[in-house]
N, C-alpha and C positions, 0 to 999 in steps of 0.2 A: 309848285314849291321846289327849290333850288337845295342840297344837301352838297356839302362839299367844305371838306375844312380850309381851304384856300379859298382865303377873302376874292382875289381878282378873279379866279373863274367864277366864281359866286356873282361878284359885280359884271362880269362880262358876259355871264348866258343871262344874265336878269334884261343887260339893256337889248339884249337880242331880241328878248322874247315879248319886252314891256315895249319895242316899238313896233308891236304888230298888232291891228287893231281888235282884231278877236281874241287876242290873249294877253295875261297877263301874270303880273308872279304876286302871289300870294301872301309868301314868307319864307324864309331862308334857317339855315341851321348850318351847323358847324362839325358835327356829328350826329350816331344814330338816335341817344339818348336825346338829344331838344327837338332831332326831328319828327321822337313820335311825339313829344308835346305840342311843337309846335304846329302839326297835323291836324290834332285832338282840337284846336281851338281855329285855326283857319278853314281848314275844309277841305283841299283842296281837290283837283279832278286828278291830275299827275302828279307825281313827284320824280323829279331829275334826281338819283339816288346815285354818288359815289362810291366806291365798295371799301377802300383802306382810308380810313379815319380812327384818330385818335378815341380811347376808350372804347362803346357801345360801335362795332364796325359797320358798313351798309350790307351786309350780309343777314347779319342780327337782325337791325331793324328794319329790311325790306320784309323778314318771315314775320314780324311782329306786326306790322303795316296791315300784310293780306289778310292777315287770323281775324281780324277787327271785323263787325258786320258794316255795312257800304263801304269798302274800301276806298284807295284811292289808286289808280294803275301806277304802278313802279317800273319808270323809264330808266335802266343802268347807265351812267358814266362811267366807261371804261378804256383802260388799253388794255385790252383781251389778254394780249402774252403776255404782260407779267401778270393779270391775276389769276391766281390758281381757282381761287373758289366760284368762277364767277358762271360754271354749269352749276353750283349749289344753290346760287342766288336765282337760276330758273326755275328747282325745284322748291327754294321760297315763295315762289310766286310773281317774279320780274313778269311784266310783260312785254318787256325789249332792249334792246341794248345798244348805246350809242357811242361811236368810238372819239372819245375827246377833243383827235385831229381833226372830226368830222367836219365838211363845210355849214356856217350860220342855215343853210337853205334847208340841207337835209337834218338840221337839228329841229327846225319850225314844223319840216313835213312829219319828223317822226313822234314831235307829241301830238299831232293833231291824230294822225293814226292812232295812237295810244287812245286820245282822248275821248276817239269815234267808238271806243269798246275792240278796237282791232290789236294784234300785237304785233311787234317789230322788232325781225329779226331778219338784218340784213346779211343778202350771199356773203358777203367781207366776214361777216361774224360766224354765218353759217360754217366757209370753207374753214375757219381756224375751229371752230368746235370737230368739225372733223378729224382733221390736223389732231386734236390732242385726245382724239379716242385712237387713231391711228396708231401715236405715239405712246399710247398705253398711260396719259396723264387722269383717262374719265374709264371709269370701269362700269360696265351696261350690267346689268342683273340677268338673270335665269330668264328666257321667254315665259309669256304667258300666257298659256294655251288657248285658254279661255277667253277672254279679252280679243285675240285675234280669229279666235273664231266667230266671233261676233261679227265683224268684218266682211264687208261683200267684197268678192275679188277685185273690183273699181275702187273701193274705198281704200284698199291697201295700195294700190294705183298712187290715188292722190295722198296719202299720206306720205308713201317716200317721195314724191316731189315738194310737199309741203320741206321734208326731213330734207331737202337739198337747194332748200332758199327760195323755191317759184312763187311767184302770185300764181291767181286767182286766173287771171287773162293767158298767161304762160303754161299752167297746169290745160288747160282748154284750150291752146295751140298743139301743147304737145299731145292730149290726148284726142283729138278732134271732138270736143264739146264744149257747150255753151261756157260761158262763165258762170249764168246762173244756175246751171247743173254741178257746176264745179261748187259754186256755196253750199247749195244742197246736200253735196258727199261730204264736204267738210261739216256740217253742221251734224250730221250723223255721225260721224267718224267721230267727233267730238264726244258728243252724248254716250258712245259705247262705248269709251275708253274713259269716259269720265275725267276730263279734263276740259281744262277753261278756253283754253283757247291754241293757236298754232305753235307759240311757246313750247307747250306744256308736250302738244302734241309731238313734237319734234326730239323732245323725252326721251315719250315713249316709243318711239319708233326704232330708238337705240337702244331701248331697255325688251323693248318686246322682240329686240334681234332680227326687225325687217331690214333696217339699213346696218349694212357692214363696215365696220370701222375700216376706213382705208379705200370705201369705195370710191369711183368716181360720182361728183357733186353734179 
């Protein structure tokens, strides 16, 4: 499902995505208010979620979206620097973020990601979330002791690489192991910090004060 109160990019990621054969678009909205209606009655697996829209914003209705039991994964359209809110819309529950300019190719790969139960959050999006904790624009909370102590010293490993944009294959170059060891930390990592998925994790990694605003990415 397509959210966006501008009819042409609405009409232009529809024919993108409706001339691929495994996918297709479900139904459209104009803002956040029709698109939890229009949700409620279509179904759908993703929603390509705008953030600044007229009345009900995609901010709003992304947190409105997740709270629902079987959700639907919420893909952001964005251009990052000007939106302020759009680390709010991670902790709504996005599960990734596509930047508007993006090319047709990477917009098909990142709902299928989404759509796999994965989330997407590209280094492009990552280095600018940096950037604006660096900048003093996202402010990280008190660590939590607790929570990181849960934590085996590999898991916090792969958490700040997750927190610095890597896959799966790249975390397991750079730390010399598997990829499927690499899901493995991640799927722990996950569970103990009680979060849904790399998104979320990516957070917490700034909230629980493992990665430093301003670090290198």
């Amino acid at each position: 499902m397509v959210v966006d109160d501008q009819l042409m990019v609405r009409a232009g990621i529809a024919a993108i995505v409706d001339a691929e054969p495994d996918l297709s678009v479900v139904g459209e909205a104009a803002d956040g208010a029709a698109a939890l209606e229009v949700a409620g009655r279509v179904r759908p697996d993703v929603v390509l979620m705008d953030i600044r829209m007229p009345g009900m914003d995609g901010l709003t209705a992304t947190a409105r979206l997740t709270a629902r039991p079987q959700p639907p994964r919420v893909l952001v359209l964005t251009t990052f620097h000007q939106d302020a809110y759009v680390f709010e819309a991670m902790r709504a529950g996005a599960s990734g973020f596509v930047l508007k300019d993006t090319e047709p190719a990477d917009l098909l790969a990142a709902i299928r990601v989404v759509a796999g139960g994965e989330a997407m959050l590209s280094p492009a999006v990552t280095r600018r979330l940096i950037d604006a904790f660096a900048g003093g624009g996202i402010t990280a909370t008190v660590p939590d002791d607790a929570r990181l102590a849960g934590l085996t010293p590999r898991e916090r490993e792969v958490l700040v690489s997750i927190a610095r944009g890597l896959s799966n294959a790249e975390i397991g170059a750079a730390l010399g192991i598997t990829t499927g060891t690499v899901k493995a930390h991640v799927n722990a990592l996950l569970a103990t910090l009680g979060v849904r998925d790399r998104v979320q994790a990516t957070i917490a990694a700034y909230d629980l004060g493992l990665v430093r605003p301003g670090a290198t990415p």
